[in-house]
PyMOL Python script that loads the backbone (N, CA, C, O; Angstrom):
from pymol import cmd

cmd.read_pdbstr("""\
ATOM      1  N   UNK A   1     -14.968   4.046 -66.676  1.00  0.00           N
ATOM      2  CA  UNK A   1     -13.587   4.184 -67.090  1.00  0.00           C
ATOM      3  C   UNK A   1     -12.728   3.244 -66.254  1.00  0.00           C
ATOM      4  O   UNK A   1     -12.927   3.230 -65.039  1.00  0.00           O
ATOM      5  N   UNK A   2     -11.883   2.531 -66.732  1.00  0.00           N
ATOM      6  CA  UNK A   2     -10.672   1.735 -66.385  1.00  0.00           C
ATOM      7  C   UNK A   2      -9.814   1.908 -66.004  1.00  0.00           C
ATOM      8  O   UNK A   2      -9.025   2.327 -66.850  1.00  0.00           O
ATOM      9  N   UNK A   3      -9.247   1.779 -64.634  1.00  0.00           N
ATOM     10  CA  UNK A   3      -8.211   2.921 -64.030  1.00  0.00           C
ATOM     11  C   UNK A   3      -6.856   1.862 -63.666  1.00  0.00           C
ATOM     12  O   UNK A   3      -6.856   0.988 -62.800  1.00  0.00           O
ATOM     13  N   UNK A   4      -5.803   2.194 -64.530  1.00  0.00           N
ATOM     14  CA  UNK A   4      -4.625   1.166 -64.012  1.00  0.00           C
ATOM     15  C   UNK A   4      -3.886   1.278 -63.077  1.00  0.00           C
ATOM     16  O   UNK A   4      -2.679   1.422 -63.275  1.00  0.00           O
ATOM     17  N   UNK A   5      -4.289   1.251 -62.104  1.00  0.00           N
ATOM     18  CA  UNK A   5      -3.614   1.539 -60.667  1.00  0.00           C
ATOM     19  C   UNK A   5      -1.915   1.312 -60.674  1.00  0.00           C
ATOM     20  O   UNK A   5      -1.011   2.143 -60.593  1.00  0.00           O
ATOM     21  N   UNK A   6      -1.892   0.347 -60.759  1.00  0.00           N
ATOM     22  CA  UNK A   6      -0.237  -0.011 -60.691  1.00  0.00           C
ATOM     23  C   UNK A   6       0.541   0.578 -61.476  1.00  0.00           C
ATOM     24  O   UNK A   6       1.749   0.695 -61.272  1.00  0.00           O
ATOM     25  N   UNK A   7      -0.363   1.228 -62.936  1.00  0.00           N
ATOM     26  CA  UNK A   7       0.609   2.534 -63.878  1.00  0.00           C
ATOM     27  C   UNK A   7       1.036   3.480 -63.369  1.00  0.00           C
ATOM     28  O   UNK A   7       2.169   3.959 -63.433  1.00  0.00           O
ATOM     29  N   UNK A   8      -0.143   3.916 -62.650  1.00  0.00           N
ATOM     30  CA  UNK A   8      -0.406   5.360 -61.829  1.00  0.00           C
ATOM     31  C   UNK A   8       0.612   5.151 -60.646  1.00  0.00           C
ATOM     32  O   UNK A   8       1.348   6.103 -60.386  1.00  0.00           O
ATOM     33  N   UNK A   9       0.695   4.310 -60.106  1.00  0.00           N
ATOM     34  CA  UNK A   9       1.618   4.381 -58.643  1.00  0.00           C
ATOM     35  C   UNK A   9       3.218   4.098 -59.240  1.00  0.00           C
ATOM     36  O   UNK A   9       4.223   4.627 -58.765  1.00  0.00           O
ATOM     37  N   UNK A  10       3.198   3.120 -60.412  1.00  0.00           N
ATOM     38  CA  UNK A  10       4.562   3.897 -61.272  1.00  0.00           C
ATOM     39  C   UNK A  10       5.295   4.773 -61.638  1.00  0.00           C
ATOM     40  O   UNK A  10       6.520   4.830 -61.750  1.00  0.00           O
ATOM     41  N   UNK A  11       4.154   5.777 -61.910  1.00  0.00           N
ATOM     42  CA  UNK A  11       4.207   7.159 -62.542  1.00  0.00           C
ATOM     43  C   UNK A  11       5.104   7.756 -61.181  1.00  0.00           C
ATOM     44  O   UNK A  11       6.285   8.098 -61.234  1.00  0.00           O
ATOM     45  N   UNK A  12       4.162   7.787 -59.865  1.00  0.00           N
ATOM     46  CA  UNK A  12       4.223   8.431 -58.565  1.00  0.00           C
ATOM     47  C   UNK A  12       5.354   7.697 -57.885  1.00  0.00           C
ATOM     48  O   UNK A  12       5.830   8.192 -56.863  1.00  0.00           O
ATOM     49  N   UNK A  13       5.961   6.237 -58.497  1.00  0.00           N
ATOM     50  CA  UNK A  13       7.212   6.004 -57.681  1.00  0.00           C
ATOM     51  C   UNK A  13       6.400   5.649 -56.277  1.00  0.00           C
ATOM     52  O   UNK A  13       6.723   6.270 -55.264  1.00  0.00           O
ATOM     53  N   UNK A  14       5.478   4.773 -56.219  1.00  0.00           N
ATOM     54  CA  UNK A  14       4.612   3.953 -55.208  1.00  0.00           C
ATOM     55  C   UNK A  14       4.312   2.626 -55.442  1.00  0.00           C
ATOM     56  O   UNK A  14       4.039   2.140 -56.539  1.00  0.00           O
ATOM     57  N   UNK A  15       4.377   1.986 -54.256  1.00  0.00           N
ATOM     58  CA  UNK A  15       4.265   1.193 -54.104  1.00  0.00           C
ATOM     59  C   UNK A  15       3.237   0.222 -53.522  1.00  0.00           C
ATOM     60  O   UNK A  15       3.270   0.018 -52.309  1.00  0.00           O
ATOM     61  N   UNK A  16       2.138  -0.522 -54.442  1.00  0.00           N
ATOM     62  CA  UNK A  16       0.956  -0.907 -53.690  1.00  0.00           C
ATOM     63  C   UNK A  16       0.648  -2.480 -54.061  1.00  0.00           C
ATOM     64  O   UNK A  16       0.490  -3.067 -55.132  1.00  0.00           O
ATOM     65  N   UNK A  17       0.639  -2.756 -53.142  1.00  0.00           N
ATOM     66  CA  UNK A  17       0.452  -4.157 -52.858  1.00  0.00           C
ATOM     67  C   UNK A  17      -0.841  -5.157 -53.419  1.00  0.00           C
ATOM     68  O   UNK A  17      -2.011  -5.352 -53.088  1.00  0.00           O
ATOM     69  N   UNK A  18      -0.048  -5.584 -54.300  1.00  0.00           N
ATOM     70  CA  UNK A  18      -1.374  -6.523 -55.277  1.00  0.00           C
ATOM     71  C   UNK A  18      -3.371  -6.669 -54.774  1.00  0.00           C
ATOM     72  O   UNK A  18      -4.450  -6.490 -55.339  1.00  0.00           O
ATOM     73  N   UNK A  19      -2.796  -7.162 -53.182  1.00  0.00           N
ATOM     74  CA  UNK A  19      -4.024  -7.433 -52.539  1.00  0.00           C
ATOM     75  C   UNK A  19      -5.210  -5.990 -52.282  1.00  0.00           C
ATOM     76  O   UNK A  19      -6.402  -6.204 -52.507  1.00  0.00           O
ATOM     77  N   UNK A  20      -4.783  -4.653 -51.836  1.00  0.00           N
ATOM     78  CA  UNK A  20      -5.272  -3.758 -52.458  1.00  0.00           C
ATOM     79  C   UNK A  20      -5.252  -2.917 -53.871  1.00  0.00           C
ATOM     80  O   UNK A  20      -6.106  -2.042 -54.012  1.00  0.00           O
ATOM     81  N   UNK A  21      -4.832  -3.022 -54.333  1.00  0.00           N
ATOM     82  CA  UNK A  21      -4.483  -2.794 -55.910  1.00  0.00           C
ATOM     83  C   UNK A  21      -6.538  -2.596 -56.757  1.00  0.00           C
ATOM     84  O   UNK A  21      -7.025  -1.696 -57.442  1.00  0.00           O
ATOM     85  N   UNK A  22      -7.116  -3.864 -56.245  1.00  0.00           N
ATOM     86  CA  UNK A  22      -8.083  -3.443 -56.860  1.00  0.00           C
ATOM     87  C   UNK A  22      -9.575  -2.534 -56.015  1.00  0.00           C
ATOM     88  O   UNK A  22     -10.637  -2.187 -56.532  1.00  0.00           O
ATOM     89  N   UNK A  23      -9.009  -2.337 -54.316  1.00  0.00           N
ATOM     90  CA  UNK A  23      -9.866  -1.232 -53.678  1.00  0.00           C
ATOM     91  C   UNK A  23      -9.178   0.381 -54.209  1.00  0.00           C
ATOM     92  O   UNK A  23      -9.772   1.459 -54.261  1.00  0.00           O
ATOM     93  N   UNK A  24      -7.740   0.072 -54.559  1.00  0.00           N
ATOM     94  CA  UNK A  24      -7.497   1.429 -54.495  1.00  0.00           C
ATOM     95  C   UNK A  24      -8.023   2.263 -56.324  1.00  0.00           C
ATOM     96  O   UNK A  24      -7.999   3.473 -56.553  1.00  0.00           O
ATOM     97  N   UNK A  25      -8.532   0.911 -57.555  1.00  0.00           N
ATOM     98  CA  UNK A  25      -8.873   1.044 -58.270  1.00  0.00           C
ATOM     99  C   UNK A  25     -10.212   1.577 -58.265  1.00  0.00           C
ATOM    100  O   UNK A  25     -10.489   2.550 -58.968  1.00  0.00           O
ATOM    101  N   UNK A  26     -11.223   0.911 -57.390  1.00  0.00           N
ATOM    102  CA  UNK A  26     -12.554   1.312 -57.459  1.00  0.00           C
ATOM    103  C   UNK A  26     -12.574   3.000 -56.658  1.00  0.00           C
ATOM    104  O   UNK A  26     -13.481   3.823 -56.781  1.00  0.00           O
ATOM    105  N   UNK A  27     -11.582   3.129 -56.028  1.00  0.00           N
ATOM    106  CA  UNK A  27     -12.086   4.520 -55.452  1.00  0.00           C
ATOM    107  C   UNK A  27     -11.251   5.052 -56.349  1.00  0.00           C
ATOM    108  O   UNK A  27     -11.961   5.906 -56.880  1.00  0.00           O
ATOM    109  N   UNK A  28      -9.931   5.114 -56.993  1.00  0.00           N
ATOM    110  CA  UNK A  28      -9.824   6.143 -58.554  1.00  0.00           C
ATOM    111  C   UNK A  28     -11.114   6.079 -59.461  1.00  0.00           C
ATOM    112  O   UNK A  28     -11.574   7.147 -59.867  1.00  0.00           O
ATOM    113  N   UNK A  29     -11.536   5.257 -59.698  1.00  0.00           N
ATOM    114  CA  UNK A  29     -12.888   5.444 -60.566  1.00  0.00           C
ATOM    115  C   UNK A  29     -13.999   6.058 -60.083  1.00  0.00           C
ATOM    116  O   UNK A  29     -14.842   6.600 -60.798  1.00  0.00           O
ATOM    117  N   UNK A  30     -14.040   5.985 -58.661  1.00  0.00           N
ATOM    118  CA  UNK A  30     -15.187   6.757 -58.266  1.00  0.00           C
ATOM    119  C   UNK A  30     -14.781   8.030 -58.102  1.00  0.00           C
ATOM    120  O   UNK A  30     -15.776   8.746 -57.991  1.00  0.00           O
ATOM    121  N   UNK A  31     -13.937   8.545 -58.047  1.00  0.00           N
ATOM    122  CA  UNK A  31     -13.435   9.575 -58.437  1.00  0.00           C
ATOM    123  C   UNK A  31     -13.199  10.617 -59.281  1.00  0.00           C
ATOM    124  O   UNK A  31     -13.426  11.826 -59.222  1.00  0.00           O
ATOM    125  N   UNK A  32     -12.542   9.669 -60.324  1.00  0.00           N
ATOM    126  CA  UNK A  32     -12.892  10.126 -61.540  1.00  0.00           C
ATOM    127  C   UNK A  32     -14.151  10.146 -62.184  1.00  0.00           C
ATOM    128  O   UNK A  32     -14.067  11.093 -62.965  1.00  0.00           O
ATOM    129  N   UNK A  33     -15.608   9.480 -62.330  1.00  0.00           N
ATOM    130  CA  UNK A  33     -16.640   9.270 -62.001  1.00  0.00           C
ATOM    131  C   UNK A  33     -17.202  10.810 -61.572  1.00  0.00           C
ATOM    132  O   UNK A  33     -17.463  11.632 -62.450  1.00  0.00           O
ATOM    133  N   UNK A  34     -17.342  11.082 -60.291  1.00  0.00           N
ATOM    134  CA  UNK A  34     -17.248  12.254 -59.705  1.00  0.00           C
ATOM    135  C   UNK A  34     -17.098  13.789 -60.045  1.00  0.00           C
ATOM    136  O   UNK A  34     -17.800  14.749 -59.726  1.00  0.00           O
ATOM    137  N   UNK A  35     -15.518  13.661 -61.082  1.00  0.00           N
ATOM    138  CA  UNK A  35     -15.276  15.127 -61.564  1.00  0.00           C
ATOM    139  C   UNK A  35     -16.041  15.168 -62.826  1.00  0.00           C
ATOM    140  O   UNK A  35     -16.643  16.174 -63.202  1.00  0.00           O
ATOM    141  N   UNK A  36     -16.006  14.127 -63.428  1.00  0.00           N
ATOM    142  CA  UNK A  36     -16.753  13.768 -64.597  1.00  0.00           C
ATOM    143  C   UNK A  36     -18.237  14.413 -64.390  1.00  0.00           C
ATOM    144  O   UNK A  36     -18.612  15.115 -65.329  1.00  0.00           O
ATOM    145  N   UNK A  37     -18.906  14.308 -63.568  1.00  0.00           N
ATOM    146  CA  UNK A  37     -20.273  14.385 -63.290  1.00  0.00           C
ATOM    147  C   UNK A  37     -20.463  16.146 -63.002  1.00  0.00           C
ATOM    148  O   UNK A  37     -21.534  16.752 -62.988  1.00  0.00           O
ATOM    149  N   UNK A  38     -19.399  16.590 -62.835  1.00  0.00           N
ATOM    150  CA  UNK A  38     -19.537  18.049 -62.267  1.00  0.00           C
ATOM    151  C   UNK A  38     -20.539  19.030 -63.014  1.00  0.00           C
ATOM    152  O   UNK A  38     -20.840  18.665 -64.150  1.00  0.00           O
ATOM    153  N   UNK A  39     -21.052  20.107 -62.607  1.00  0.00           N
ATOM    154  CA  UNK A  39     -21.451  20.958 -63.927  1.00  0.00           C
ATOM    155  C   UNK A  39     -20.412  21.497 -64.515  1.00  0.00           C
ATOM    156  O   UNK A  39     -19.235  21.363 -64.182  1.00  0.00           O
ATOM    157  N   UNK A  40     -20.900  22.195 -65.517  1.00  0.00           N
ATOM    158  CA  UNK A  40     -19.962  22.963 -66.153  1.00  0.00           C
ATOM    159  C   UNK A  40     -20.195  24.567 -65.382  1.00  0.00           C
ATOM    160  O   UNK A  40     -20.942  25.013 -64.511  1.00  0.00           O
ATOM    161  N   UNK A  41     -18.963  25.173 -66.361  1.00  0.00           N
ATOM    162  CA  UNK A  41     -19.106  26.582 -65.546  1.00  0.00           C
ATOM    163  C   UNK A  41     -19.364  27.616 -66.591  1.00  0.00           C
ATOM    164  O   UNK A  41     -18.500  27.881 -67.427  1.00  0.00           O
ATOM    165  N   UNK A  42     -20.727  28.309 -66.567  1.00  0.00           N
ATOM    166  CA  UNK A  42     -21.095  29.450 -67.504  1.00  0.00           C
ATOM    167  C   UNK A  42     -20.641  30.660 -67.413  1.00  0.00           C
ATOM    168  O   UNK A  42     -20.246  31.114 -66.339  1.00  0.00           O
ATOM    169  N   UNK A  43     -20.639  31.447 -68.704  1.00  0.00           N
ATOM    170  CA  UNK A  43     -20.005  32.832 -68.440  1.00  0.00           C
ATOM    171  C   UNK A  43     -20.695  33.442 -67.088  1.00  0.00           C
ATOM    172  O   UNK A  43     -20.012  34.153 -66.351  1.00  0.00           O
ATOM    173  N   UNK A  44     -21.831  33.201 -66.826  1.00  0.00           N
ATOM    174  CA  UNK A  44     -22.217  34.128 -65.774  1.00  0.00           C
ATOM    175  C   UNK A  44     -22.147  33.791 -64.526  1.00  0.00           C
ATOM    176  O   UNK A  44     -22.526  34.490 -63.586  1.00  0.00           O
ATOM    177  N   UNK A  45     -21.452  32.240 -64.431  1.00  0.00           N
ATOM    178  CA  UNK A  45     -21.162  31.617 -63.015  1.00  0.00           C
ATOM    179  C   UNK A  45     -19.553  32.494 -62.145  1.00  0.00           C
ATOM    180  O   UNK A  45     -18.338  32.339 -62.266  1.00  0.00           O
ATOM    181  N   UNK A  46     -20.718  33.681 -61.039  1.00  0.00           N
ATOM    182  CA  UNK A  46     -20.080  34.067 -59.862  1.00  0.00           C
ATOM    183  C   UNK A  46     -19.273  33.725 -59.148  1.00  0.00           C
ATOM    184  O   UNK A  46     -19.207  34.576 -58.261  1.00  0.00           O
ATOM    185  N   UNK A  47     -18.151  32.485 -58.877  1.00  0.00           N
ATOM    186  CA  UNK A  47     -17.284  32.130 -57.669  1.00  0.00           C
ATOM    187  C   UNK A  47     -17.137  32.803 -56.277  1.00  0.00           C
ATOM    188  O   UNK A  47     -16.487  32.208 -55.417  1.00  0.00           O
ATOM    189  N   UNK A  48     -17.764  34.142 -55.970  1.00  0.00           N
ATOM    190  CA  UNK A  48     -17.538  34.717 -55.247  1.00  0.00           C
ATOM    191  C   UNK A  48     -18.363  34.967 -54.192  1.00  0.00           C
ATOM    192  O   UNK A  48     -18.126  36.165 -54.345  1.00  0.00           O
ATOM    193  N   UNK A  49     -19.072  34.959 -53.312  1.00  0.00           N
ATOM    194  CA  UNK A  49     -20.063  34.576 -52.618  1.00  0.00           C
ATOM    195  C   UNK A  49     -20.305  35.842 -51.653  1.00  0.00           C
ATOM    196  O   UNK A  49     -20.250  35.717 -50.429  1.00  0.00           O
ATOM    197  N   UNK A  50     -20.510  36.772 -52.133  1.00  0.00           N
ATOM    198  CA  UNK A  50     -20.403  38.755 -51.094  1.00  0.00           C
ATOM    199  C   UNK A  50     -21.195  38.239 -49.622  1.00  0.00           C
ATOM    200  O   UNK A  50     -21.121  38.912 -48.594  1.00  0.00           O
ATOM    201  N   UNK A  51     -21.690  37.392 -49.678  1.00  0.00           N
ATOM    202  CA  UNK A  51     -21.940  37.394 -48.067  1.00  0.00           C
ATOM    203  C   UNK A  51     -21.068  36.271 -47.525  1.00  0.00           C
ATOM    204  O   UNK A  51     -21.447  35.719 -46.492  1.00  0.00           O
ATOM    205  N   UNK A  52     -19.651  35.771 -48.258  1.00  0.00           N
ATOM    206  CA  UNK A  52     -18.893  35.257 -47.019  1.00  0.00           C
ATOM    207  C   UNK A  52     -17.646  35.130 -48.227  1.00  0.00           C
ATOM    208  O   UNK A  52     -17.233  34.106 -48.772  1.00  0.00           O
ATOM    209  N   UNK A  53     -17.135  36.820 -48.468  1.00  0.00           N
ATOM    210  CA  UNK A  53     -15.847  36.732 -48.642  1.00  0.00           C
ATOM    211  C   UNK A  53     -14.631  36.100 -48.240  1.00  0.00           C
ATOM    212  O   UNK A  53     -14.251  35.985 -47.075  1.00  0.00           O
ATOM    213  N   UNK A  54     -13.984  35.658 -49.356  1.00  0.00           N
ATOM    214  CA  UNK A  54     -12.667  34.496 -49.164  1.00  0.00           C
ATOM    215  C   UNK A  54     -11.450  35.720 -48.199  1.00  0.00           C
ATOM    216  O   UNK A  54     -11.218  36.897 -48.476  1.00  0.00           O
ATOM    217  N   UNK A  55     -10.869  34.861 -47.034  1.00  0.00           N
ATOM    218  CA  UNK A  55      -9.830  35.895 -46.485  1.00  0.00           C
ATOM    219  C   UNK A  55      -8.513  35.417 -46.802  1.00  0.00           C
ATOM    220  O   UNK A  55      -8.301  34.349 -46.228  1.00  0.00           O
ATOM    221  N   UNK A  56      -7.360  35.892 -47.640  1.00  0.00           N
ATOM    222  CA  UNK A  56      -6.418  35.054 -47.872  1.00  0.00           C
ATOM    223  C   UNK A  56      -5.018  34.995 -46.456  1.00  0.00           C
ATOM    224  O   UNK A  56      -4.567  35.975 -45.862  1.00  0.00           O
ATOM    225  N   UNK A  57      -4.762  34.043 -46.327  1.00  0.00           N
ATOM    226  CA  UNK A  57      -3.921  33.740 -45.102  1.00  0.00           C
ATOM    227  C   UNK A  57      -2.346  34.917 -45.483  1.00  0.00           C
ATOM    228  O   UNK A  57      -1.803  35.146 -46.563  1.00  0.00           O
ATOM    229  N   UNK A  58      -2.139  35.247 -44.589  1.00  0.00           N
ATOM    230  CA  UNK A  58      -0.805  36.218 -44.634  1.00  0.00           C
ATOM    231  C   UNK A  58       0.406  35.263 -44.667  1.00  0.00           C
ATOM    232  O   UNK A  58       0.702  34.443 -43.797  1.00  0.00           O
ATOM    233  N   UNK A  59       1.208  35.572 -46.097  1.00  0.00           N
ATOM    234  CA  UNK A  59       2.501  34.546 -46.399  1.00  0.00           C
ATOM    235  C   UNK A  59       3.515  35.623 -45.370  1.00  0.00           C
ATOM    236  O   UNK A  59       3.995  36.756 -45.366  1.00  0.00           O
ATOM    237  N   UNK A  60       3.429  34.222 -44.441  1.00  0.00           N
ATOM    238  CA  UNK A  60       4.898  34.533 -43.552  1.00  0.00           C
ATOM    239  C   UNK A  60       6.000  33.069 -44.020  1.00  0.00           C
ATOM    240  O   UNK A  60       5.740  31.996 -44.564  1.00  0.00           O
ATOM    241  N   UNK A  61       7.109  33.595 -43.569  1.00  0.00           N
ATOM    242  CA  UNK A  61       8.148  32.847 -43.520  1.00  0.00           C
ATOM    243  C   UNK A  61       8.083  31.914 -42.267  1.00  0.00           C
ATOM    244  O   UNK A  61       8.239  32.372 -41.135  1.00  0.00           O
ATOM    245  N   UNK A  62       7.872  30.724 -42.483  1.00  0.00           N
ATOM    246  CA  UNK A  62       8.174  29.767 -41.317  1.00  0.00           C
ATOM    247  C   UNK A  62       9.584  28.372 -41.827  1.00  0.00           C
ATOM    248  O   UNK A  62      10.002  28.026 -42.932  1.00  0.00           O
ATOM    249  N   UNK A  63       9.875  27.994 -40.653  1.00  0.00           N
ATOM    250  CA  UNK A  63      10.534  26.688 -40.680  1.00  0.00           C
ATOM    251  C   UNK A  63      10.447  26.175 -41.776  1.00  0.00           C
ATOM    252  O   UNK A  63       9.450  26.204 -42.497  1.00  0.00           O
ATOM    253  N   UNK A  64      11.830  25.479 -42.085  1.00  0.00           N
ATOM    254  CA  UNK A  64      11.295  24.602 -43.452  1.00  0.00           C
ATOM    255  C   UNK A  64      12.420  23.495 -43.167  1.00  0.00           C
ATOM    256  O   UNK A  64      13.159  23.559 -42.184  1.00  0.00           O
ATOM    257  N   UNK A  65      12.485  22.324 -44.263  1.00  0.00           N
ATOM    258  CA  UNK A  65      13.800  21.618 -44.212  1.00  0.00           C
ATOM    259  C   UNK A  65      14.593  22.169 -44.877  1.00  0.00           C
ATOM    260  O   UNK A  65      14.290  22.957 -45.772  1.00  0.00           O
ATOM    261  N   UNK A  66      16.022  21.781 -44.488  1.00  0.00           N
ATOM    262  CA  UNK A  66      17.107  21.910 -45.567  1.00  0.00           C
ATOM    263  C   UNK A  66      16.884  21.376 -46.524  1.00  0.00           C
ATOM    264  O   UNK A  66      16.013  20.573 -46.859  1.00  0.00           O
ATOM    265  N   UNK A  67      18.305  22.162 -47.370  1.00  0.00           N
ATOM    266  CA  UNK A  67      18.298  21.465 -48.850  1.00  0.00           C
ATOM    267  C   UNK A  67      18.608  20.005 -49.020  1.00  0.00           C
ATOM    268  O   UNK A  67      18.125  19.171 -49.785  1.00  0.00           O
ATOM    269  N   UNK A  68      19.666  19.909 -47.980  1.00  0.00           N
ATOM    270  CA  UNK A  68      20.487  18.426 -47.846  1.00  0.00           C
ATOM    271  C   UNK A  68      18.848  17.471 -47.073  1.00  0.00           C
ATOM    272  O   UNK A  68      18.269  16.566 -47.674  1.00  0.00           O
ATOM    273  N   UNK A  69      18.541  17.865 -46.046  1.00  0.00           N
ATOM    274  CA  UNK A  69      17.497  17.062 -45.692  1.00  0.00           C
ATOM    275  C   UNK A  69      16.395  16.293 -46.846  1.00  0.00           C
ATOM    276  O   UNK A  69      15.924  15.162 -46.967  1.00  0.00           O
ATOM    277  N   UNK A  70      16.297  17.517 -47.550  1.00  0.00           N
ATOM    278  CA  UNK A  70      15.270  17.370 -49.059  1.00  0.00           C
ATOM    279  C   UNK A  70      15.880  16.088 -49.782  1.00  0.00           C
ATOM    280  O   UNK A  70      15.295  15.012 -49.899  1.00  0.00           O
ATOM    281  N   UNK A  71      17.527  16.475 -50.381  1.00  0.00           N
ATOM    282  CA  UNK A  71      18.137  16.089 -50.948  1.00  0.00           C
ATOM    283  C   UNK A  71      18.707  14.363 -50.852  1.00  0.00           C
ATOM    284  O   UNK A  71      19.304  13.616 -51.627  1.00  0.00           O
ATOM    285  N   UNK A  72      18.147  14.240 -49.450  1.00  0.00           N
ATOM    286  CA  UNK A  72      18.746  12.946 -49.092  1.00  0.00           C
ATOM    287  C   UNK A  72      17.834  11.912 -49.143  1.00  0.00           C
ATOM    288  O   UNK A  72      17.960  10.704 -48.944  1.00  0.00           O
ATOM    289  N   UNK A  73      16.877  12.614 -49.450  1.00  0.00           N
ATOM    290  CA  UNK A  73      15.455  11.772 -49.554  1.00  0.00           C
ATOM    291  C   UNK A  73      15.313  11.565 -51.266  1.00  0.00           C
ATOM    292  O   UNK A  73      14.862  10.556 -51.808  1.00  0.00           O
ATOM    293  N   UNK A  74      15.833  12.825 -51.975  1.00  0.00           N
ATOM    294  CA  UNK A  74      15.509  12.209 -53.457  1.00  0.00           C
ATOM    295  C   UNK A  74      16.404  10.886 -53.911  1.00  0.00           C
ATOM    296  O   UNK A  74      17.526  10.532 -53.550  1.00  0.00           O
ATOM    297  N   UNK A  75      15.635  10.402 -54.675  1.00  0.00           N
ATOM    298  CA  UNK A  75      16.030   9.340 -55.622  1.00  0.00           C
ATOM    299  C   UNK A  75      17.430   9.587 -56.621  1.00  0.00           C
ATOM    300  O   UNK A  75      18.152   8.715 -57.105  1.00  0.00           O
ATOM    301  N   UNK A  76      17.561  11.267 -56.767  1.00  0.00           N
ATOM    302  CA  UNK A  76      18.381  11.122 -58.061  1.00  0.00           C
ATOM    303  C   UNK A  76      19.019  12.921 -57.573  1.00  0.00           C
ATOM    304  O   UNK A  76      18.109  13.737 -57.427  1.00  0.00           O
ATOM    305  N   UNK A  77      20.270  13.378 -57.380  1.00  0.00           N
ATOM    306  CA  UNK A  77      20.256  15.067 -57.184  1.00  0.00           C
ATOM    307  C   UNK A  77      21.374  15.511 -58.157  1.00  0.00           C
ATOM    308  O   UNK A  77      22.160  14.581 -58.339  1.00  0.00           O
ATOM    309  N   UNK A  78      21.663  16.506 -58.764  1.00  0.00           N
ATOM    310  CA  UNK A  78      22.361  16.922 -59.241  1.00  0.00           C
ATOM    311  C   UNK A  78      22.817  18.570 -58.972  1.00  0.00           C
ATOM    312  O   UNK A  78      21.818  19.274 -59.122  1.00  0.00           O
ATOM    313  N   UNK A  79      23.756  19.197 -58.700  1.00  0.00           N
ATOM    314  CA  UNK A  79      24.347  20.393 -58.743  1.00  0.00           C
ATOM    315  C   UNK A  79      23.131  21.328 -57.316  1.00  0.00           C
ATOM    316  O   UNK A  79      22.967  22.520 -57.057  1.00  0.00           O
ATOM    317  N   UNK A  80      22.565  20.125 -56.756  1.00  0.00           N
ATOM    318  CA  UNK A  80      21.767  20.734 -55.666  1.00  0.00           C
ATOM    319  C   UNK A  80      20.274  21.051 -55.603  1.00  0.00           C
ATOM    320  O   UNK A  80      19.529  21.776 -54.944  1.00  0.00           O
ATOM    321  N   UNK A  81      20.146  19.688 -57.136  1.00  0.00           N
ATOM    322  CA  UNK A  81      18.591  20.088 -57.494  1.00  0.00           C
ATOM    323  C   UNK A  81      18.475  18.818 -57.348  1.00  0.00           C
ATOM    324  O   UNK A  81      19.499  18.136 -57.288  1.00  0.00           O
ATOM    325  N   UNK A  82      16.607  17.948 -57.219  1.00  0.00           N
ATOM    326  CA  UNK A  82      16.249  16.882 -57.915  1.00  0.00           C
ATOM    327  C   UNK A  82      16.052  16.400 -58.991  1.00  0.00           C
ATOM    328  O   UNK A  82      15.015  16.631 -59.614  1.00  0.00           O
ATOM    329  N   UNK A  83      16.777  15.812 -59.332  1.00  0.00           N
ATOM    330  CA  UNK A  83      16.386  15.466 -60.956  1.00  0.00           C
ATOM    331  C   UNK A  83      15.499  14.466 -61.204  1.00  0.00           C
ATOM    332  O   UNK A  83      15.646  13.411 -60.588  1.00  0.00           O
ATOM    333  N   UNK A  84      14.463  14.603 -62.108  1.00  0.00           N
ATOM    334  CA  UNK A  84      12.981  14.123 -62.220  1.00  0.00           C
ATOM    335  C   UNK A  84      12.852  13.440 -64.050  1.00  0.00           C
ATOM    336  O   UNK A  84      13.191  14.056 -65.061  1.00  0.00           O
ATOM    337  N   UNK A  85      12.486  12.563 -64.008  1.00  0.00           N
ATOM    338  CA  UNK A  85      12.173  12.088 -65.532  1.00  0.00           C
ATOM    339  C   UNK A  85      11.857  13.213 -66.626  1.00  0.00           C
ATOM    340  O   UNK A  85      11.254  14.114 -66.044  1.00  0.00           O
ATOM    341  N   UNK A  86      11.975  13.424 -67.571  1.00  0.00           N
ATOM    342  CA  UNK A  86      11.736  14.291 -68.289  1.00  0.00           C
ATOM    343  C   UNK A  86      10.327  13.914 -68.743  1.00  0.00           C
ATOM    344  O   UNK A  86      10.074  12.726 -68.938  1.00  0.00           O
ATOM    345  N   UNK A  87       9.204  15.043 -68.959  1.00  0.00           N
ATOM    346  CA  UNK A  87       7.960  14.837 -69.291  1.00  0.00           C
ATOM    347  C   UNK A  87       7.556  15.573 -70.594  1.00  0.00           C
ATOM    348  O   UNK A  87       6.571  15.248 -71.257  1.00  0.00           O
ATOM    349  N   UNK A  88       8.515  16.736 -70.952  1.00  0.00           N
ATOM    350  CA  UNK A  88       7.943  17.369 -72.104  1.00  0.00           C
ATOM    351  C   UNK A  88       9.260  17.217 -73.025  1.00  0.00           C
ATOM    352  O   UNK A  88      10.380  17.175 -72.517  1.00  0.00           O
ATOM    353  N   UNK A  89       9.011  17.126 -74.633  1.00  0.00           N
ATOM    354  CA  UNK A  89      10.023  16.706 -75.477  1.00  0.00           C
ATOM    355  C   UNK A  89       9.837  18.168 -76.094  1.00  0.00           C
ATOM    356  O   UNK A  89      10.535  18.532 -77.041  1.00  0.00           O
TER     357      UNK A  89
END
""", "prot")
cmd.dss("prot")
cmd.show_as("cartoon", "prot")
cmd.util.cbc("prot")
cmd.orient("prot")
């Protein structure tokens, strides 16, 4: 598969420099490559592994940035939000 790097870093509002442009192509393809290759998952495939149960981390409240900090970094804000290209019609 054919991976257009410079679309993709469009999309993401990035910026990549011609001269890597085609390393950062071969590792999207190997990548994609990769998930491609996965198995599939059958009705009877377990996720859960009883001899080394998942422990989920306790949601505490920590530090964060401000809104204005956030805000000063977007590209585009309105009424205290980011405003983002529209993707669904």
């Amino acid at each position: 598969m054919k991976i257009d790097i410079q679309h993709i870093a469009k999309l993401a509002r990035l910026s990549i420099p011609e001269e890597k442009a085609p390393m950062f192509e071969r590792q999207m393809e190997e990548i994609v490559a990769m998930c491609e290759n996965m198995p599939e998952i059958t009705a009877d495939f377990d996720p859960v592994d009883p001899a080394h149960p998942m422990a989920l981390r306790r949601d505490e409240i920590a530090p964060s940035f401000s809104r204005e900090d956030i805000l000063r970094n977007a590209p585009q804000s309105q009424a205290g939000c980011v405003v983002v290209p529209r993707t669904v019609e």
